[in-house]
C-alpha positions in Angstrom: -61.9 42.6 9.1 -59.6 39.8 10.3 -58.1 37.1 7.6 -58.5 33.6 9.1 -55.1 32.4 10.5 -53.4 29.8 7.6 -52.3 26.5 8.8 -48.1 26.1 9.0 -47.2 23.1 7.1 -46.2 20.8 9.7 -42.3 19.6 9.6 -41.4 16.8 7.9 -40.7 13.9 10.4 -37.3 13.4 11.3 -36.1 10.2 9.5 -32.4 8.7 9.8 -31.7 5.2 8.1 -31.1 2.1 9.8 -27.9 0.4 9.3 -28.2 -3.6 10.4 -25.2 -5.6 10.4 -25.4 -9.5 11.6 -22.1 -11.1 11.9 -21.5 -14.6 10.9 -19.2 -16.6 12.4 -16.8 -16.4 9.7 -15.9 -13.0 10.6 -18.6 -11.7 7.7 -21.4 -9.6 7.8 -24.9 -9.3 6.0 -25.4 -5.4 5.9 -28.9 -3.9 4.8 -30.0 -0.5 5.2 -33.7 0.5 6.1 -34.5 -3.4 5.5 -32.5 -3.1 2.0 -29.6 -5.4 0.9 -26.2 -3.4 1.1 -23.6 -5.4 -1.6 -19.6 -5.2 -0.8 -18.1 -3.7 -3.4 -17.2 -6.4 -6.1 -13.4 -6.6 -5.5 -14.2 -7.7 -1.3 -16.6 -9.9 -2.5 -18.2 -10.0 1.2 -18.6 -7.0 4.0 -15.9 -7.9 7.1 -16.0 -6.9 10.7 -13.4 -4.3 9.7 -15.8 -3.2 7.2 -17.8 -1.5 9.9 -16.6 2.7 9.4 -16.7 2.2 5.8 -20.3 0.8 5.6 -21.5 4.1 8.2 -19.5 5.8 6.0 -21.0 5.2 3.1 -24.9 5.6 4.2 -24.3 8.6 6.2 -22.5 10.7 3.5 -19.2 10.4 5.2 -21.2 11.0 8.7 -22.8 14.0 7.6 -26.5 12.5 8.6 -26.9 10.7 11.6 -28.4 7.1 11.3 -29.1 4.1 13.9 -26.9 0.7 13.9 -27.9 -2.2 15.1 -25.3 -5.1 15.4 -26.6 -8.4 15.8 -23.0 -10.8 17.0 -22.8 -14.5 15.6 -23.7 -16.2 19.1 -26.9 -13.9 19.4 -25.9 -10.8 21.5 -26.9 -7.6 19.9 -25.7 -3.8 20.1 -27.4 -0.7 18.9 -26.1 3.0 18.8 -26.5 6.3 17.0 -24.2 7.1 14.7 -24.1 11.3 15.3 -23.7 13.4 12.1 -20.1 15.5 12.3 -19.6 18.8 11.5 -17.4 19.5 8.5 -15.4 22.4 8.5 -15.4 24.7 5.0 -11.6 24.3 4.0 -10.5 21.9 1.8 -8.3 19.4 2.6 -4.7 19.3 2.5 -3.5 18.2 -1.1 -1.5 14.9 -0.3 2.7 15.3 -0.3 4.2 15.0 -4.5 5.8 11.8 -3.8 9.9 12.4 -3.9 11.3 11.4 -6.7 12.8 7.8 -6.6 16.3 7.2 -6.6 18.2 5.4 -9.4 19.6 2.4 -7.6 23.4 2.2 -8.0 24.2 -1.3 -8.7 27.9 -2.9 -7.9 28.4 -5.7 -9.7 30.8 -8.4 -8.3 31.6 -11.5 -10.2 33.8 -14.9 -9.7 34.6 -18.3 -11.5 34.8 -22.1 -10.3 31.2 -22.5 -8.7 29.2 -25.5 -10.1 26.5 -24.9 -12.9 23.2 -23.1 -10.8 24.2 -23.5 -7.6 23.2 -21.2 -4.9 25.8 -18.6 -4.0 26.0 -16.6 -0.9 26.9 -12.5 -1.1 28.8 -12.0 1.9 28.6 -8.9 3.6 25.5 -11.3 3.4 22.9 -9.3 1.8 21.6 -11.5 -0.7 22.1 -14.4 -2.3 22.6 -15.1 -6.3 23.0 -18.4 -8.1 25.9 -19.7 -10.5 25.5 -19.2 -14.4 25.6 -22.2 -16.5 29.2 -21.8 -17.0 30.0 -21.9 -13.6 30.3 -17.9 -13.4 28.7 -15.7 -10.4 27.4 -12.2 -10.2 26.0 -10.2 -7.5 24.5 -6.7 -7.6 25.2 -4.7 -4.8 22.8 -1.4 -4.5 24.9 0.9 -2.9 21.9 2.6 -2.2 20.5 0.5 0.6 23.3 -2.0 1.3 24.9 0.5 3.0 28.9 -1.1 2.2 32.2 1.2 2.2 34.7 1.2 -0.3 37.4 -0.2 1.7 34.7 -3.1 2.5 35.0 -7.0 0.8 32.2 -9.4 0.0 33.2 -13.2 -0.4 31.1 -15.1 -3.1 30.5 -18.8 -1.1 29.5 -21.4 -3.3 27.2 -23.6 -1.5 27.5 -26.9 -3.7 31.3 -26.4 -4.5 32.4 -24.7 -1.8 33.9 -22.2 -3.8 35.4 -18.7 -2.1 35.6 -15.7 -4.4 36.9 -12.7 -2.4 36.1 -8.8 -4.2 37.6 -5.5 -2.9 34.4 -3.0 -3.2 37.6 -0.4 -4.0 
C-alpha cells in the first residue's frame, strides 16, 4: 500500500532590506532601513554623502547579503540599485605592517645674544623660526633628522625687531 506523498515546506521568501537614503541640501542624509531610523554613530553626529559605503556596509554584513537602495537627491531626482552580496574568500586577512620604530630626533641647538626681548627670530637655512628670550638670548633647534643641513653648513639667527645677525658654523 502507497503512503500519501507529504507536502515540502515551501521556501522561505527571499527577503533583502531596504536601505533609503534622502539627501538634504546640506550635504546630509536621513538613512532608514526597511522603514526604520538608522542613527550616525554619535561622534558624526549626522550620516554624509560620503557616508554612503559605510551605511551598505553596515546593513549588509560588510556586503555579504544583498539589499536594495533607494536614493532620493535634495532637488527631488531619485536612484535605486541592488547592492549584490560579495563573495568572501576563507583566508584571513593580512595582519597590518608593526609600525617602525620612531626615530629619536637629533636636536642642534644654536644660540645668540643682542636680539630684543621676544622678538621673532628667523633660522636661516630658514627652516623655522624661534623667538628671543627675555634676556634678549635666541635658541634654535635644528633636527638633523629632517632638516637635512651638513656640517660644513651655517645658519644666521635674523632678529626681526633689532635687526640682529648671529652667524653659527653647524661644525
Amino acid at each position: 500500500m502507497r503512503k500519501p506523498l507529504a507536502h515540502a515546506a515551501a521556501p522561505a521568501p527571499v527577503s533583502m532590506p531596504l536601505i533609503r537614503l534622502a539627501v538634504h541640501d546640506d550635504g546630509t542624509m536621513r538613512a532608514t532601513v526597511d522603514g526604520e531610523p538608522l542613527a550616525p554613530p554619535v561622534a558624526e553626529g549626522a550620516w554624509r554623502r560620503g557616508s554612503f559605503a559605510r551605511i551598505v556596509d553596515q546593513v549588509t554584513a560588510e556586503r555579504m547579503i544583498p539589499a536594495r537602495v533607494e536614493v532620493t537627491e535634495a532637488d527631488g531626482s531619485t536612484f535605486t540599485d541592488i547592492i549584490t552580496a560579495t563573495a568572501r574568500k576563507n583566508t584571513p586577512a593580512p595582519a597590518p605592517p608593526e609600525p617602525e620604530p620612531a626615530d629619536a630626533p637629533r636636536l642642534l641647538e644654536v644660540t645668540g645674544d643682542g636680539f630684543v626681548p621676544g622678538e621673532d627670530i628667523a633660522v636661516c637655512h630658514i627652516i623655522r623660526h624661534t623667538d628671543a628670550a627675555p634676556t634678549g638670548t635666541a635658541r634654535a633647534l635644528i633636527d638633523l633628522a629632517c632638516d637635512h643641513v651638513d656640517p660644513g653648513d651655517e645658519v644666521v639667527l635674523v632678529g626681526r625687531v633689532s635687526g640682529t645677525f648671529v652667524v653659527r658654523s653647524l661644525s
